[in-house]
N, C-alpha and C positions, 0 to 999 in steps of 0.2 A: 097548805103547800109549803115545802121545803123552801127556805129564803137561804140560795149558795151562794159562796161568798165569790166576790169578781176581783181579779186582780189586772193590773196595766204590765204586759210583756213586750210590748215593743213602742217605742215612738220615734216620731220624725218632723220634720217641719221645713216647710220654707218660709223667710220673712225677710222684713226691711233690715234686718238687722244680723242676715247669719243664713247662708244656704242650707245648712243640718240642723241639727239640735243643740250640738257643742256648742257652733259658730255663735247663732242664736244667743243661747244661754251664758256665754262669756261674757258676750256685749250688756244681754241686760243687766245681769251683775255688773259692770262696770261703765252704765248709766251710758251708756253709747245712743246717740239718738240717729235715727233711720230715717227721719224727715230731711227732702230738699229740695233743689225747684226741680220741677216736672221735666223729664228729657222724652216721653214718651210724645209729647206733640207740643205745638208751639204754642205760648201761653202769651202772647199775646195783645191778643182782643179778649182776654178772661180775666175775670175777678181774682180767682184762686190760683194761686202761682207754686203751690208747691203740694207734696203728698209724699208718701210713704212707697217709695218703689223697690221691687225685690231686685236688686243688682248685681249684674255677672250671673245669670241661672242661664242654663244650657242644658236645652231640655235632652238634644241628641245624649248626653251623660243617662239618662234614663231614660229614654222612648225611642226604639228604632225611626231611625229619618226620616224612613217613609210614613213613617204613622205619626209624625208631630202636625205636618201640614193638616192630619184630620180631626185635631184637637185644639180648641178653643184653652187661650192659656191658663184658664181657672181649673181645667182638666189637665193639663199637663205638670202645672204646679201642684195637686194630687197624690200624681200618678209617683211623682218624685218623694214627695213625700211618704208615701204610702209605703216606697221600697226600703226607704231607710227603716223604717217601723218593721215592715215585713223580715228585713235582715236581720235587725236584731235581737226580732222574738224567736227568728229560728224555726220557725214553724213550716215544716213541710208538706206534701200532699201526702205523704204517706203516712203520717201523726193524724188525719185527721177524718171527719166522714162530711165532706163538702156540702153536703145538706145540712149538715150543724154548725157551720161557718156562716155569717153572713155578712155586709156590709149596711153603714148608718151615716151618709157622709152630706153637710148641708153646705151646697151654696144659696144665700140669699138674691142673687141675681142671675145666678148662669154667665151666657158665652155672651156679654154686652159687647165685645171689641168685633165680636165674628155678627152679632148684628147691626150695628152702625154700618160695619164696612159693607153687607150682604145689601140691606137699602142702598146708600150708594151705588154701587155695583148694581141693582137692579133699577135707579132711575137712570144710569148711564146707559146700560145694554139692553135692560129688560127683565122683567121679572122673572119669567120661565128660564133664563140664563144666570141666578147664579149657583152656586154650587153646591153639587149633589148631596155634600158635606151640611151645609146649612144648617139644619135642622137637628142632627143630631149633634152640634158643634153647640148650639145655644144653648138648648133645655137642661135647665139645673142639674137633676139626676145622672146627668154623661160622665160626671166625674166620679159617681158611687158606681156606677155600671164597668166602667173602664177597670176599675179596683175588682169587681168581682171577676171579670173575666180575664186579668191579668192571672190571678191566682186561684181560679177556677171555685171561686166559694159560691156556693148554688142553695145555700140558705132566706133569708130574705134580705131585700138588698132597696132599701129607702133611701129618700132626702128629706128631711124636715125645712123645710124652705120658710121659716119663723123669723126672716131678715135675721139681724143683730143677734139676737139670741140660738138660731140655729147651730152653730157649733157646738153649745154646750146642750140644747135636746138631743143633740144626735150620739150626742155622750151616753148622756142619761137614757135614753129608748136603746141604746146597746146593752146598758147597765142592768136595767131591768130587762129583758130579754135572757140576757144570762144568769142571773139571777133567778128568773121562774121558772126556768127550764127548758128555752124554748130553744138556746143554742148553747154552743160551749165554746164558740169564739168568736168575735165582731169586729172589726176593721172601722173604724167610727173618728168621726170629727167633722173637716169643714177645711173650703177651698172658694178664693172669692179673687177675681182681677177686675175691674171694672174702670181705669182709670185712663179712661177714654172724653174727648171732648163733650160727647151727650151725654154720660156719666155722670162727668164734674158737674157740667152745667146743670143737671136737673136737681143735684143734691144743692146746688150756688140760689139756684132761684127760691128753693123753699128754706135759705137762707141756714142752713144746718152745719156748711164749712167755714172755718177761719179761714179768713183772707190776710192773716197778717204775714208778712213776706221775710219775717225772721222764723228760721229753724229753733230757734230756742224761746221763742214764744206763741207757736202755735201750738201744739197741743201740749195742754200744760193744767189737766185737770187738778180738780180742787182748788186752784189759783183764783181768786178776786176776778182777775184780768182774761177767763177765760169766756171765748165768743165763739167756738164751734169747733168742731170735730177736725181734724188731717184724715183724708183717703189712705187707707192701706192694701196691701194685697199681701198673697201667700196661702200658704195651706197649712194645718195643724192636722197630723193623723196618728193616733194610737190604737194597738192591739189590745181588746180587752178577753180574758180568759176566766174560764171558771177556774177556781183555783186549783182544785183535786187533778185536773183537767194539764194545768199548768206543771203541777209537781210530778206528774207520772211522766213526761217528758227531760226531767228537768229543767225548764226552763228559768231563766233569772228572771225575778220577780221586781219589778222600779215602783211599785206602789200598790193601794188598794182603792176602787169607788167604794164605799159606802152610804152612801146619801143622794138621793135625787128629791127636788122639788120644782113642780110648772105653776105657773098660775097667768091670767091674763087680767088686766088690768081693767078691757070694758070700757073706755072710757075714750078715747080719742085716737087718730091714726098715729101722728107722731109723737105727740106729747107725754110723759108719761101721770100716773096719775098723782098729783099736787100732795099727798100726804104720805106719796112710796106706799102704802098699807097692802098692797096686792104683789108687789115686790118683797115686802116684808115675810110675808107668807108663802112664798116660794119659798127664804133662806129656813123658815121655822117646819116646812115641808120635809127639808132636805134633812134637819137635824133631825126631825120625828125620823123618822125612813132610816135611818144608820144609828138609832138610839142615841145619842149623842150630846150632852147638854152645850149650853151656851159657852159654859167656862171652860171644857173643852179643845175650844176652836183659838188658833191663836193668831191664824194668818188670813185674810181672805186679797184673791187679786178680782181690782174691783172692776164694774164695766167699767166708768171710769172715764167717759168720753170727751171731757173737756168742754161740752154744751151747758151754760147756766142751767138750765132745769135739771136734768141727767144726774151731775154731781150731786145738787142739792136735794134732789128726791135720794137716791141713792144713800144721801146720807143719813135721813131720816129713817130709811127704810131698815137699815143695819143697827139703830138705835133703838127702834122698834124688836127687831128679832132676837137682840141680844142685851136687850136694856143695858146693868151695868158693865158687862162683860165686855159692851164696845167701847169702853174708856182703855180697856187693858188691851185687847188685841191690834195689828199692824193691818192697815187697808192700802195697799197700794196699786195703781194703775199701769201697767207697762202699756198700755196705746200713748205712754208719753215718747217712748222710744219707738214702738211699732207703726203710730199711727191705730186708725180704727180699720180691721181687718175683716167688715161684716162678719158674710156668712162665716167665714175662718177664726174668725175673733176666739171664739169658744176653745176649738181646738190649740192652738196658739197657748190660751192662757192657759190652761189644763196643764198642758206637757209644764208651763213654766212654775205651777204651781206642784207640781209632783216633782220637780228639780229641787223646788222652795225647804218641801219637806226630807227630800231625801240626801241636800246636802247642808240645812240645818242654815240655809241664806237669803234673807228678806229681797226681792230687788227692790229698788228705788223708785219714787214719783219723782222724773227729773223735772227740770223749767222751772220748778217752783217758787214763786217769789214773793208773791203777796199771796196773804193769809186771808182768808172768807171766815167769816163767823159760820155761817151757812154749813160749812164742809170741815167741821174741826175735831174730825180721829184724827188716829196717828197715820198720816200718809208714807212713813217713809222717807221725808223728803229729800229728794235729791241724790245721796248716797244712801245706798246697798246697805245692809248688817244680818250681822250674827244672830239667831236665835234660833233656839232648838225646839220646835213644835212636831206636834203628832198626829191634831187635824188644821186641816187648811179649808177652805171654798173655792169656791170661782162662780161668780156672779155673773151672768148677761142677760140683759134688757134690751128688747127689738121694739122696731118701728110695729103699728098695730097695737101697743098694750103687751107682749109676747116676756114672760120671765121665766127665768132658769138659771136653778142656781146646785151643785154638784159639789157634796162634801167625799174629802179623798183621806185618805189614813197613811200616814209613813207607816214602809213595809217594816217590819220588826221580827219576822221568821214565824 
């Protein structure tokens, strides 16, 4: 079967750090961090005092008014994103055959803030009273669904719901999709808000969050001194095209996927597996898959999470895939600025990695202060730089064993 080549025509995002893509990607070049204390509810009687919140988003700017009360915010943070991607690929209904369109977009959790409130609300008044809305407000998939009938793509239209790593499968299963032939254009990534009292608290109990109450030293991966993840939210969505698909349109072209690799680790619910080797082989998945050697690759943004296991498997795992090659290339984390973005994580890093390569600018691992024997690539630390690469990665590792890891190419005509 013909392997066509996939190229990225549109992106968008919302995050802690930048309502578009511009905002976004200014900040992370310029080490801006997104972490602060929580103004979504009162913090407390909680451990966890701070997270990663998308601030100033209005969703009325994208979603007629009457239709925002029927979306759960990890579907409206999406929908928002999706348009700015949609804008700028240009892509109309009249370009295309809506059955070869389809949509790939993962949240790891769904509508958590519209269930909390829905119990509530149903131990106050009753169950059969509350709202009609309910049900298609929570279930993960309402944010890929809402995308396709936004813009009428009648293709197949999934959620990879792979926690942590879902945004970058949903990359990858767009990737490949278009690639074998199944579509010639995909609407793909990942949308996650969950930064609700039941939320934090269930992530606090199984002890996975930093509880330290300074913005600049909680999420602060690869650091000695790191003790758990920051909450993030947002949404990451990019347009992927075949490319013949793309050029008979004229469309501008912001990069290329080449490489997909999945693998599952087998081994335990959260933890991941102690010697990375299943991680490992996701990243050596991805470089088979886009032919690609180790020496190659010069950027990858890492998962990155700032949890002791996390980083240090991670680093292993990159050691493993690219033996000497990962002395020479730059690994760094932006969940130090975004926070961890679950299901969206994927999407999120992707757009910032296809920026990485297309303006020739490392971002930063900020916080960074004590140095791990454990996690000793080149993180980046702290400040952004210059360097001209041609491939990049993007790594994520989900709760379950769940890896995915997505090699992309600066476009070069």
């Amino acid at each position: 079967m013909e392997r066509r080549r996939v190229v990225v025509t549109g992106m968008g995002c919302v995050t802690p750090i930048g309502l578009d893509v511009s905002q976004s990607w200014e900040s992370a070049k310029a080490g801006v961090c997104g972490i602060a204390p929580i103004t979504a509810y009162d913090t407390a009687d909680m451990k966890v005092k701070l997270a990663a919140e998308v601030k100033g988003f209005q969703p009325e700017q994208y979603i007629e008014k009457r239709e925002v009360r029927k979306l759960d915010r990890f579907s409206q943070l999406a929908l928002a994103a999706a348009r700015q991607a949609m804008e700028q690929s240009g892509l109309g209904a009249e370009q295309v055959d809506p059955y070869r369109c389809g949509v790939s977009v993962s949240s790891g959790i769904g509508g958590l803030p519209t269930l909390q409130l829905g119990c509530l609300k149903g131990e106050e008044r009753g169950y059969d009273k509350v709202s009609p809305y309910f049900i298609p407000m929570i279930i993960g998939n309402m944010a890929g669904a809402q995308i396709a009938i936004r813009y009428g793509l009648r293709g197949m239209a999934t959620c990879p719901t792979t926690a942590c790593a879902g945004g970058t499968n949903a990359i990858g299963d767009a990737f490949r999709s278009i690639r074998d032939g199944y579509a010639e254009v995909m609407v793909c990534g990942g949308a996650e808000s969950c930064i609700t009292t039941l939320g934090m608290g269930g992530f606090t109990s199984m002890q996975a969050l930093s509880v330290s109450e300074d913005p600049k030293r909680a999420s602060i991966p690869f650091d000695r001194e790191r003790n758990g993840f920051v909450m993030g939210e947002g949404a990451g969505i990019l347009v992927l095209e075949e490319l013949e698909h793309a050029r008979a349109r004229g469309a501008g072209i912001l990069g290329e996927v080449v490489g997909y690799g999945a693998t599952c680790d087998a081994y335990h619910m959260t933890a991941p597996a102690p010697d990375g080797a299943p991680g490992a082989r996701a990243m050596e998945l991805a470089l088979e898959d886009g032919g690609v050697a180790p020496e190659e690759v010069g950027y990858i943004n890492a998962h990155g999470t700032s949890t002791p296991m996390n980083d240090k498997c991670e680093t292993m795992a990159v050691r493993a895939a690219f033996g000497p090659q990962a002395d020479k290339l730059a690994m760094s984390s932006t969940k130090s600025m975004t926070g961890h973005l679950l299901g969206a994580a994927g999407g999120v890093e992707a757009i910032f990695t296809l920026l990485a390569l297309q303006e020739g600018f490392l971002p930063p691992t900020v916080g960074y202060q004590v140095p791990d024997p454990d996690c000793d690539l080149d993180i980046v630390p702290n400040v952004g730089r210059r360097a001209e690469i041609r491939y990049a990665m993007s790594n994520s590792l989900g709760f379950g064993g769940h890896n995915a890891s997505i090699l992309l190419r600066r476009w070069e005509g």
